[in-house]
LOKEDREN-646719 format. One record per residue: z, x, y of N, C-alpha, C in turn. Coordinates in pm, whole numbers, plus 50000, padded with zeros to 5 digits. Example, Ala and Ser with C-alpha at 12.3 -4.5 7.8 and 13.67 -1.06 7.14 Angstrom:
507805131949431507805123049550507805132049670/507085128549775507145136749894507875129050003/
This chain:
706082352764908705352364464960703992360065012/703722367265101702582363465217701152369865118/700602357365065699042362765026698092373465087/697902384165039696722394465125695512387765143/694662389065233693332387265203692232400765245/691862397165201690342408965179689352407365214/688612412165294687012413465317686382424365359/684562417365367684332434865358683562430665483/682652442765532682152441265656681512432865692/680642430765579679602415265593679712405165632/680932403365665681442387665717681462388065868/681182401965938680992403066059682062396566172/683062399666116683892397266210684642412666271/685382411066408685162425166465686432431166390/686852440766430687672456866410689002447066452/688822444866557690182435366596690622423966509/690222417266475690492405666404691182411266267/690862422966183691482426666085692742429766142/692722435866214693942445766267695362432166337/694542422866379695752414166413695882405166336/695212401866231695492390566117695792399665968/695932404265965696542412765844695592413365732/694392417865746693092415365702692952431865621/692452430965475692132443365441690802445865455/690172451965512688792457065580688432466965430/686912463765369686202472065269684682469565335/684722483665415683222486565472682102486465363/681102485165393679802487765326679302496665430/678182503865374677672517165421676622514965476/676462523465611674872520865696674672535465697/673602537065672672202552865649671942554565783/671722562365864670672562565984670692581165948/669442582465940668532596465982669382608065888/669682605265754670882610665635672042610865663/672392604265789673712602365773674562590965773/675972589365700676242581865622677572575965737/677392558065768678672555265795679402544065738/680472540165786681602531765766681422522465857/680752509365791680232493665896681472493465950/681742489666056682762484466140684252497866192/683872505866053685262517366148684822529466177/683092531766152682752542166195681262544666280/680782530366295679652528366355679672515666428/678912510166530678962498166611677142495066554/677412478166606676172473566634675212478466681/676132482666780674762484466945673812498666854/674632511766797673902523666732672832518666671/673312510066574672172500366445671052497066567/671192489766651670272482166720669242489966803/669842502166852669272511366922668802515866846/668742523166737667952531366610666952523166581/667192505966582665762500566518664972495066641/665092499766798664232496566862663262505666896/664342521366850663462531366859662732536966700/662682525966629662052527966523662012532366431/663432537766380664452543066292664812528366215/664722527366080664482517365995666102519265874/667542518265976668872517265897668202515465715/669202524465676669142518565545670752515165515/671492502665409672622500665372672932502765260/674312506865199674782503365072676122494265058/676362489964913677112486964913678852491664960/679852484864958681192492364943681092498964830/682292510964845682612522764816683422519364639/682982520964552683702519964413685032521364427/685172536864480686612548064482687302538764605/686552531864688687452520864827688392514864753/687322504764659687902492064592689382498564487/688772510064434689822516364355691492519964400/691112521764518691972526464574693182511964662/692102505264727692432497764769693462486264667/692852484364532693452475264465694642482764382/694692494164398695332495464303697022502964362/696692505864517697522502764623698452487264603/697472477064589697972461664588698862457564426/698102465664330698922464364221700362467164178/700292480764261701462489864247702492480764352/702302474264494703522469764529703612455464455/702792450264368702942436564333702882428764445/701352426364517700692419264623700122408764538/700322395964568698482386064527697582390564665/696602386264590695382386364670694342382064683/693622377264769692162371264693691062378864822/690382384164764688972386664811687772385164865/687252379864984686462367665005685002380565001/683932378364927683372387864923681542381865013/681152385165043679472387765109678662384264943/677782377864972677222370464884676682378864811/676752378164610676102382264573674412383064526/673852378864587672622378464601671932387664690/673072389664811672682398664903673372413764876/673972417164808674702429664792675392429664710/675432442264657675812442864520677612448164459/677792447164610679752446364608679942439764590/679702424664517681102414564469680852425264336/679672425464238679482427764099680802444064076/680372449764196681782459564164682792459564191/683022450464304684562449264291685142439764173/684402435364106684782429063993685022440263906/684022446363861684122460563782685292467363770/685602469463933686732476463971688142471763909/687522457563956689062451663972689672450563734/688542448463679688712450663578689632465963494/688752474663520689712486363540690832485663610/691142483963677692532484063745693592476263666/692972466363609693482455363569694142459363398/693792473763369693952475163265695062486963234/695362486863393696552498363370697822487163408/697432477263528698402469263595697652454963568/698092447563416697642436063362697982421163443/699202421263505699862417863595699352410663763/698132421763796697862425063948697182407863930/697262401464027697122387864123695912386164204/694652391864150693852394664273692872384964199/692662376464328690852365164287690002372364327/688392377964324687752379364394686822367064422/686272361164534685322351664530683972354964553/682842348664531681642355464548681532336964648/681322344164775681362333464937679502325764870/678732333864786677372331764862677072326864982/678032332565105677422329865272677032348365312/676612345065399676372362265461676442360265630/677262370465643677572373665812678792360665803/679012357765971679962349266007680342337265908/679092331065853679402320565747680652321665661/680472336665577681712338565534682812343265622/682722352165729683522351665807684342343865884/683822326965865684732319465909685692311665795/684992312465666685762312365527686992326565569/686812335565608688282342965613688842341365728/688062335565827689642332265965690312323665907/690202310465787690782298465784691472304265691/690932313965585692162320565477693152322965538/692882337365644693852345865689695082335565790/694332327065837695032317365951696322309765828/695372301765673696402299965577698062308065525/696682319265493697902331365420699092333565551/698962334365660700082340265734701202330765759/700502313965707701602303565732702252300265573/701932312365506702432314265350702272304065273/700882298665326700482285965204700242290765037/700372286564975700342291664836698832294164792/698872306064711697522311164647696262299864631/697032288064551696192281164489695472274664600/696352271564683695872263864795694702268864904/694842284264912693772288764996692662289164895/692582290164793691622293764696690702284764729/691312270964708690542257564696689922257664854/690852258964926689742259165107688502275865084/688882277265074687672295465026687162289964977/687072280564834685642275364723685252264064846/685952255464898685152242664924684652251165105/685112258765141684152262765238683062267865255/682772277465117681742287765085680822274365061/681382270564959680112259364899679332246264999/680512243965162679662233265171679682244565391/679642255665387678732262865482677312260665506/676662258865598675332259865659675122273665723/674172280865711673942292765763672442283865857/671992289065990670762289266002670572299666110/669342307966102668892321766133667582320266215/667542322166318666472324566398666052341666446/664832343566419665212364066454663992360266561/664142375366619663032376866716661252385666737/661642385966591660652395366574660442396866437/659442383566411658972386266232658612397766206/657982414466254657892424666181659032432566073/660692425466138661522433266095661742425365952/661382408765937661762405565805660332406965698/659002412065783657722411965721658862432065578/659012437665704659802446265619660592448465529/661212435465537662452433165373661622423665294/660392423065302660142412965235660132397165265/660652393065348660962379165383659582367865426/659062378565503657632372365530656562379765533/655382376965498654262381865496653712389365623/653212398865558652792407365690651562403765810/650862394865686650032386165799650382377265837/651552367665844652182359165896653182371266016/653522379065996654162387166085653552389966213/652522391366172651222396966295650602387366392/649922376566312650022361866377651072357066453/652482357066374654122345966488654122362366575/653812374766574653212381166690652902373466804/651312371866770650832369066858650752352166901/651122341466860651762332666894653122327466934/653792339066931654842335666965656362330566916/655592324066737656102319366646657502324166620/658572320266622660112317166554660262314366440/660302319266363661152313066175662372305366214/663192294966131664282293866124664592297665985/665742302965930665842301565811667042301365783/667082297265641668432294865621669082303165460/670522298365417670692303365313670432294565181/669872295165068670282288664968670312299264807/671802289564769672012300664673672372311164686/672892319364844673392330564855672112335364881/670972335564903669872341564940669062337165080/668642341165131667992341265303666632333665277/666342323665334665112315465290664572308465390/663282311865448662742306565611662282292965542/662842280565645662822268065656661432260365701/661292268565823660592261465973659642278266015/658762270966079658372281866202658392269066347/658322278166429658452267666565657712280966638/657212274366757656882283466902657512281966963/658032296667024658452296067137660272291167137/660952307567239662302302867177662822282367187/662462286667313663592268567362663432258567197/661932256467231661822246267070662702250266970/662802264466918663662265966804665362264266826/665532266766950667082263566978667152248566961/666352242667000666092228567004666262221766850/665422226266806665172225366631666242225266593/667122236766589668662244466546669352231066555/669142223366704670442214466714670012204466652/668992197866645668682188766518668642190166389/668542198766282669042201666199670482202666154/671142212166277672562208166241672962192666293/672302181866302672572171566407672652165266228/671072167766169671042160966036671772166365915/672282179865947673182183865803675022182465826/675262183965936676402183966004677752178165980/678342175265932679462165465892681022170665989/681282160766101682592161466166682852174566258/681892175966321681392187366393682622186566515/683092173166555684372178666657685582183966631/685902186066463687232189166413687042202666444/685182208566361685322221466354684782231066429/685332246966382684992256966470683202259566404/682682261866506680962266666434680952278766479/680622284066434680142301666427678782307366476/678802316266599677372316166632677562338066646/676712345166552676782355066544675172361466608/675462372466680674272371366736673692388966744/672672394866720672262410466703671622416366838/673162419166878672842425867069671972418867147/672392405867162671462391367225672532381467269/673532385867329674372376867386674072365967457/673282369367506672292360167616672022346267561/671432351767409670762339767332671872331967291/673322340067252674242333667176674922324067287/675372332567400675662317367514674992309367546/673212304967569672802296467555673012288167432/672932292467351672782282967181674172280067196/675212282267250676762279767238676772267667333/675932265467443675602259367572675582242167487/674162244767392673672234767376674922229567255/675632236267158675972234567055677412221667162/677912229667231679202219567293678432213667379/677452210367427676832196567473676812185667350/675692188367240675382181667123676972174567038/677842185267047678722179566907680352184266981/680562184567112682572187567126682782195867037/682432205366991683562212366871684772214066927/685352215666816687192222666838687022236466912/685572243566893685612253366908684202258766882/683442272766948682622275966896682962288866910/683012299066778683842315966797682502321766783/682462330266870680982341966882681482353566850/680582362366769680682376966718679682383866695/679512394466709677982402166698677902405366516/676732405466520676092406166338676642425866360/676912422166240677452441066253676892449166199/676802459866185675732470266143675342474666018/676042467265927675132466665782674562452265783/674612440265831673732427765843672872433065935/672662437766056672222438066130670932446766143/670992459666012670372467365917669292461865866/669142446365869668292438665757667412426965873/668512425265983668162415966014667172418966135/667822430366170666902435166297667702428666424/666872436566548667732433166701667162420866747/668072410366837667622397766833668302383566759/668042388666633668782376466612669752364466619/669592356266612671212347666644671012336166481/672232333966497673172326366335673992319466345/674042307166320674832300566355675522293866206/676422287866170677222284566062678352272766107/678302265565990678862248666044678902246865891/679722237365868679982225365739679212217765740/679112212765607677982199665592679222186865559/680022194965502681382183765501682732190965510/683632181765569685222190465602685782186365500/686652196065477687562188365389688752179465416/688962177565300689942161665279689122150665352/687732151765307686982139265348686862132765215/
């Protein structure tokens, strides 16, 4: 029997990709002006992006308790495995309940087959941990086997984050408000990256080109076998930026591939309009 897999919006991959890879979709929730939606099946990017240029400040929550409830216990009753690739817990507080969940469930149907993983990647990072699942599960590789590509992908992912406008992370906290005001008025770029499942600025640079520049040397020095793999470049209603940075990425390193997707509207909630993200291995496996 063909392994399910699971994810939730955070992995930012589009509406389509669930629907043709046999993907179970568990939205997380975006706020705008009291009202309440469904990341990916009931709101787009572009809304998120437009609300925060006109100065409307998204708020998110996690997935839905009664989702997970429902959802798993759907999977119990036909006797599905499953495994879960979840949005980092550091950043949101849906792995901790779908664990919850999955405990309860687990106590009517002792039986049910479900891993959840906690990715610690956010946006595409983990989202490319579930194209290689879902791409697994449909060639009916065995449980154990995707498990081990899900742990060794989460763990050896590179996230790195360039935004366009330090006011929006001076707002979550990320950077100081007088450092916000200043890379203002200089012009200044953060890069940052993930560690530990948490968002953590690296670098400042001036001025975009240098930081695209930066981007490819860094991944030049963390990088491991960059022509086997696909790199991930997710980008917040800035296409522009994402085909250039895609430009330089298959000059620098041949990938197999580079898959582009827009940051979706509960990442995109945090991250603000602008941004681009890119995600790569530091090592492939069966090295």
């Amino acid at each position: 029997m063909e392994v399910k897999i699971l994810a939730d919006s955070a992995c930012d991959l589009p509406k389509s990709f669930y629907e043709e890879n046999n993907v179970t979709l568990i939205p997380l929730k975006v706020h705008i002006n009291d009202e309440e939606f469904e990341d990916v099946k009931t709101i787009d990017p572009k809304t998120v992006y437009d609300a925060i240029r006109n100065g409307i400040v998204p708020k998110t929550s996690q997935a839905s308790p009664l989702a997970f409830e429902e959802i798993f216990t759907e999977m119990a009753e036909k006797n599905e495995d499953g495994i879960y690739i979840a949005f980092s817990s550091a950043l949101s507080g849906t792995y901790s309940t779908a664990v919850m969940i999955l405990d309860q469930v687990k106590e009517k149907y002792p039986n049910f087959n479900l891993t959840i993983i906690d990715t610690k990647c956010a946006s595409l990072g983990s989202g490319l941990v579930v194209m290689e699942a879902a791409r697994l599960a449909s060639n009916n590789v065995a449980k154990e086997e995707i498990l081990k590509d899900v742990r060794f992908r989460s763990g050896h992912m590179e996230h790195l984050f360039t935004v366009e406008d330090l006011d929006y992370l001076a707002k979550g906290g990320r950077v100081s408000k007088a450092s916000a005001f200043l890379g203002g008025l200089l012009n200044i770029k953060p890069i940052l990256n993930v560690e530990d499942g948490k968002l953590v600025p690296i670098e400042k640079i001036r001025g975009k080109k240098k930081v695209f520049r930066r981007i490819i040397e860094i991944m030049s020095e963390r990088g491991n076998g960059m022509k086997e793999q696909v790199i991930g470049i997710s980008h917040a209603d800035n296409e522009a930026g994402a085909l250039e940075m895609k430009a330089l990425i298959e000059e620098a390193f041949h990938p197999k591939e580079v898959y582009i997707s827009s940051i979706g509207s509960a990442v995109g909630s945090h991250t603000g309009a602008g941004t681009i993200s890119i995600f790569f291995l530091n090592q492939m496996p069966n090295q």
